[in-house]
C-alpha positions in Angstrom: 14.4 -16.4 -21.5 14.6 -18.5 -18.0 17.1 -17.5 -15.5 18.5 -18.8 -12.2 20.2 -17.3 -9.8 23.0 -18.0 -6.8 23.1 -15.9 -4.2 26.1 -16.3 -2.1 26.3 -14.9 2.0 26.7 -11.6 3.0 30.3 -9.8 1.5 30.5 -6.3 1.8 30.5 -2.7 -0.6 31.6 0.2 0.4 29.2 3.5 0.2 30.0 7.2 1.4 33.0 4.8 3.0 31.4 2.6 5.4 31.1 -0.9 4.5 27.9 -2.2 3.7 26.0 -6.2 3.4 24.9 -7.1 0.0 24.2 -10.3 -1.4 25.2 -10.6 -4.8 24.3 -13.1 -7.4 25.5 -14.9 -10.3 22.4 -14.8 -13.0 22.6 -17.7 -15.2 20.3 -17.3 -18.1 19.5 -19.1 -21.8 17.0 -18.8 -24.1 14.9 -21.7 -25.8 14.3 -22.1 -29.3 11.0 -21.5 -28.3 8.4 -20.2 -25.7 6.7 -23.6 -25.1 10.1 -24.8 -24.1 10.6 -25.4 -20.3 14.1 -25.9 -20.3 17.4 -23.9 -19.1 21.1 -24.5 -19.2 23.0 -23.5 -16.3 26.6 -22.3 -17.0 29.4 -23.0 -14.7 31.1 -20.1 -14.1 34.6 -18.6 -14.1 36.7 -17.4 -11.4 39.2 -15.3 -13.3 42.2 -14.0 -10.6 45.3 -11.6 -11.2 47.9 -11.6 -9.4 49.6 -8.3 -8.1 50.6 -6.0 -5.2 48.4 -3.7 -3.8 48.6 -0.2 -3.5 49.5 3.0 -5.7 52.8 2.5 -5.6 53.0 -1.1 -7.4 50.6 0.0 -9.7 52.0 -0.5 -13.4 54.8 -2.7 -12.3 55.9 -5.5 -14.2 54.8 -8.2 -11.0 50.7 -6.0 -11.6 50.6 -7.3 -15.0 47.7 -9.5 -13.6 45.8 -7.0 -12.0 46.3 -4.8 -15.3 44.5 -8.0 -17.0 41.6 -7.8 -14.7 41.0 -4.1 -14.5 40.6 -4.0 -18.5 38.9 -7.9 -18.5 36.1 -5.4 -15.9 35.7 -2.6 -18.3 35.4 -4.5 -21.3 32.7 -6.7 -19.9 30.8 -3.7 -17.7 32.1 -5.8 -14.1 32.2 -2.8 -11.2 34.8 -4.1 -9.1 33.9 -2.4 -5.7 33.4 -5.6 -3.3 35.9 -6.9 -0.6 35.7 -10.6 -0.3 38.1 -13.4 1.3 40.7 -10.8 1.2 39.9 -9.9 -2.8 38.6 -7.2 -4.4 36.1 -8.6 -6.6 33.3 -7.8 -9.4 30.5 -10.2 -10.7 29.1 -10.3 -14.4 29.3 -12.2 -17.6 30.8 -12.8 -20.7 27.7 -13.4 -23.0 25.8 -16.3 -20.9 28.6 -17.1 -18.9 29.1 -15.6 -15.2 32.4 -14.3 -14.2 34.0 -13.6 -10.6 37.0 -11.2 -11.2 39.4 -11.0 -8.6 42.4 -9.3 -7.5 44.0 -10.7 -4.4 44.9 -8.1 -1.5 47.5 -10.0 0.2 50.1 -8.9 -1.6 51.6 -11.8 -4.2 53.3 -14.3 -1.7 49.7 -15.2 -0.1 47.6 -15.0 -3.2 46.2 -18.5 -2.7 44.3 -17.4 0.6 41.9 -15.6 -1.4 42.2 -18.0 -4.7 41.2 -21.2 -2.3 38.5 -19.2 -0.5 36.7 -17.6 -3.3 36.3 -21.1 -5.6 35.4 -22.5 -2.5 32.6 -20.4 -1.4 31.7 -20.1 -5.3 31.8 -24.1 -5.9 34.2 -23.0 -8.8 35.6 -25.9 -10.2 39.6 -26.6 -10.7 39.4 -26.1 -14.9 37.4 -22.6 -14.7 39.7 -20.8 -12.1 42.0 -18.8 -14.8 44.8 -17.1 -13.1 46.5 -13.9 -14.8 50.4 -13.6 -13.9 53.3 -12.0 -15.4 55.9 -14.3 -16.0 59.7 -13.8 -16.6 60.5 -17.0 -18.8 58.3 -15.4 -21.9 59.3 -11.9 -23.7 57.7 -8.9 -23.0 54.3 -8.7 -23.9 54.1 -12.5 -25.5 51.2 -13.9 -23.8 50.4 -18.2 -23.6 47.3 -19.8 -22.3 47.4 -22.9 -21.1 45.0 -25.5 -18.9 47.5 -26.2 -16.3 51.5 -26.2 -15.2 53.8 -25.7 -12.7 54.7 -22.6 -10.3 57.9 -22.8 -12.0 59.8 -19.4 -9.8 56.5 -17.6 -9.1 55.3 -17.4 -6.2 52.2 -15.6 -6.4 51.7 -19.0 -8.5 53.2 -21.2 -5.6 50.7 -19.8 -3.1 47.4 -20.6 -5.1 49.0 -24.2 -5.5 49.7 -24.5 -1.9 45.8 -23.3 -1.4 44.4 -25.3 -3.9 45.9 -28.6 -2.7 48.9 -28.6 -4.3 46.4 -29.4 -7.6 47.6 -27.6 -10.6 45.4 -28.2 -13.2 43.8 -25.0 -13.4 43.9 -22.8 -16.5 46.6 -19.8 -16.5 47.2 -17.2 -18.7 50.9 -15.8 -18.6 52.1 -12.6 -19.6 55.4 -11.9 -20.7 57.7 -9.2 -18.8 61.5 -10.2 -20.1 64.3 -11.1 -18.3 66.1 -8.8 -15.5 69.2 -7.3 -17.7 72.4 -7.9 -16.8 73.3 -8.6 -12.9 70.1 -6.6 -12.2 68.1 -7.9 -9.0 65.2 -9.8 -9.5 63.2 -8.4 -7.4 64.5 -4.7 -8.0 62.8 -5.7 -11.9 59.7 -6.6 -10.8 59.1 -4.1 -8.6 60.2 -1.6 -12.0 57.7 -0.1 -14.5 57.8 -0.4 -17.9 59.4 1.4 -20.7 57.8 3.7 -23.2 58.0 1.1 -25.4 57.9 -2.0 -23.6 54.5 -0.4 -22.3 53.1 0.1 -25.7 53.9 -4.2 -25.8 52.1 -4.4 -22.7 48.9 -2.6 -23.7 48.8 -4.3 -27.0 48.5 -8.2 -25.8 46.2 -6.9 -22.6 44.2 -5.9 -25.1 44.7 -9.7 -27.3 44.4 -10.8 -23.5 41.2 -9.6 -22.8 40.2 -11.4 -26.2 41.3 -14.7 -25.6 40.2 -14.5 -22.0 37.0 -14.1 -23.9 37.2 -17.2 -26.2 38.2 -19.7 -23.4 35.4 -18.9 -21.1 32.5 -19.6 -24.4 34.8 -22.2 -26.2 37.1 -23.7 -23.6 40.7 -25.0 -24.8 39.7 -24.9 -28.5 41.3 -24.6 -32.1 40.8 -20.6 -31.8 43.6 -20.7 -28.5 45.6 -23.4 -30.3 46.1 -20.3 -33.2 46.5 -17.7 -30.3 49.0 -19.2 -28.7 51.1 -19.8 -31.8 51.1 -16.2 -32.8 51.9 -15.2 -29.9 55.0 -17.4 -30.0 55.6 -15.5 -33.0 54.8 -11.9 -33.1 57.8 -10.2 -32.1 60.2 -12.7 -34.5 60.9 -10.4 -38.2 61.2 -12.2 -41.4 
């Protein structure tokens, strides 16, 4: 097995609470069919962001969806988020070959983007491999869709990455359904609301089918298997 290595400069991790320099490194490895080869392939990686609030009490809100999405994308995938970077809490590891930069912005949602523009920046992420993780209104709860690019459409968690990326907007997204505000209910009041017992049950279900297809796009890209996701998805709440 042959391995490189990237080694970006000095962000910080916090021990007995004092923050401390480390230099981290995304490991890009392959193996050869065999030992007398002297070749390696280098994997681009992934800068996979959620969007959310900080602080305890926006945690399990409909507008944290996205961190939720990260949190469980980290213990899937054995990634200790524990660094502060560009205004982010991040964690480095891999999905199989491929090296992964999880992030959750701490901004607060309306100035995402400043840590979305500085991280693919500093990581030489290109446009197609940032994925961002948002809830989003227009879908029902817990109906997820993955697609390569789009709009801000009303977000603006969504609008700030835009604004910070150049006003590009072909970068992948993954959406999570929350449902529409009922009745004359406030917009924001909702999003700022946690879920249901059973609208949470929805939630935990597709972050789970999240994590999954979060996995298939980073080792397959836009392929048949999210073509399939994304219908069923369309689909899984409708009864014969």
């Amino acid at each position: 097995m042959f391995c490189s290595a990237y080694t970006p400069s000095c962000i910080y991790h916090f021990h007995a609470n004092k923050p401390v320099c480390r230099k981290p490194r995304f490991r890009v490895c392959s193996s050869t069919s065999s030992e007398s080869d002297r070749f390696k392939v280098e994997y681009t990686p992934w800068l996979i962001v959620g969007l959310g609030n900080p602080g305890n009490k926006y945690h399990g809100t409909r507008h944290n969806v996205g961190f939720e999405m990260i949190d469980k994308l980290a213990r899937k995938e054995g990634v200790l988020m524990n660094t502060i970077q560009s205004k982010a809490l991040i964690g480095i590891g891999a999905i199989e070959e491929v090296p992964i930069l999880l992030a959750k912005p701490q901004t607060y949602m309306n100035f995402s983007g400043e840590s979305v523009g500085s991280l693919a920046a500093h990581y030489q992420v290109p446009l197609r491999h940032i994925l961002l993780v948002y809830d989003e209104m227009a879908l029902p709860n817990g109906v997820l869709r993955l697609q390569p690019k789009g709009g801000q459409g009303y977000h603006n968690g969504v609008k700030s990455v835009m604004g910070n990326l150049d006003g590009r907007r072909n970068f992948p997204r993954l959406s999570i359904g929350i449902g529409h505000p009922p009745g004359n209910m406030d917009m924001k009041a909702f999003l700022l609301q946690k879920f249901s017992t059973s609208e949470r049950r929805q939630i935990d279900e597709s972050l789970e089918q999240g994590s999954e297809a979060v996995k298939t796009l980073v080792l397959s890209g836009f392929s048949e298997g999210i073509s399939r996701f994304n219908l069923v998805q369309k689909y899984k709440f409708h009864k014969v």
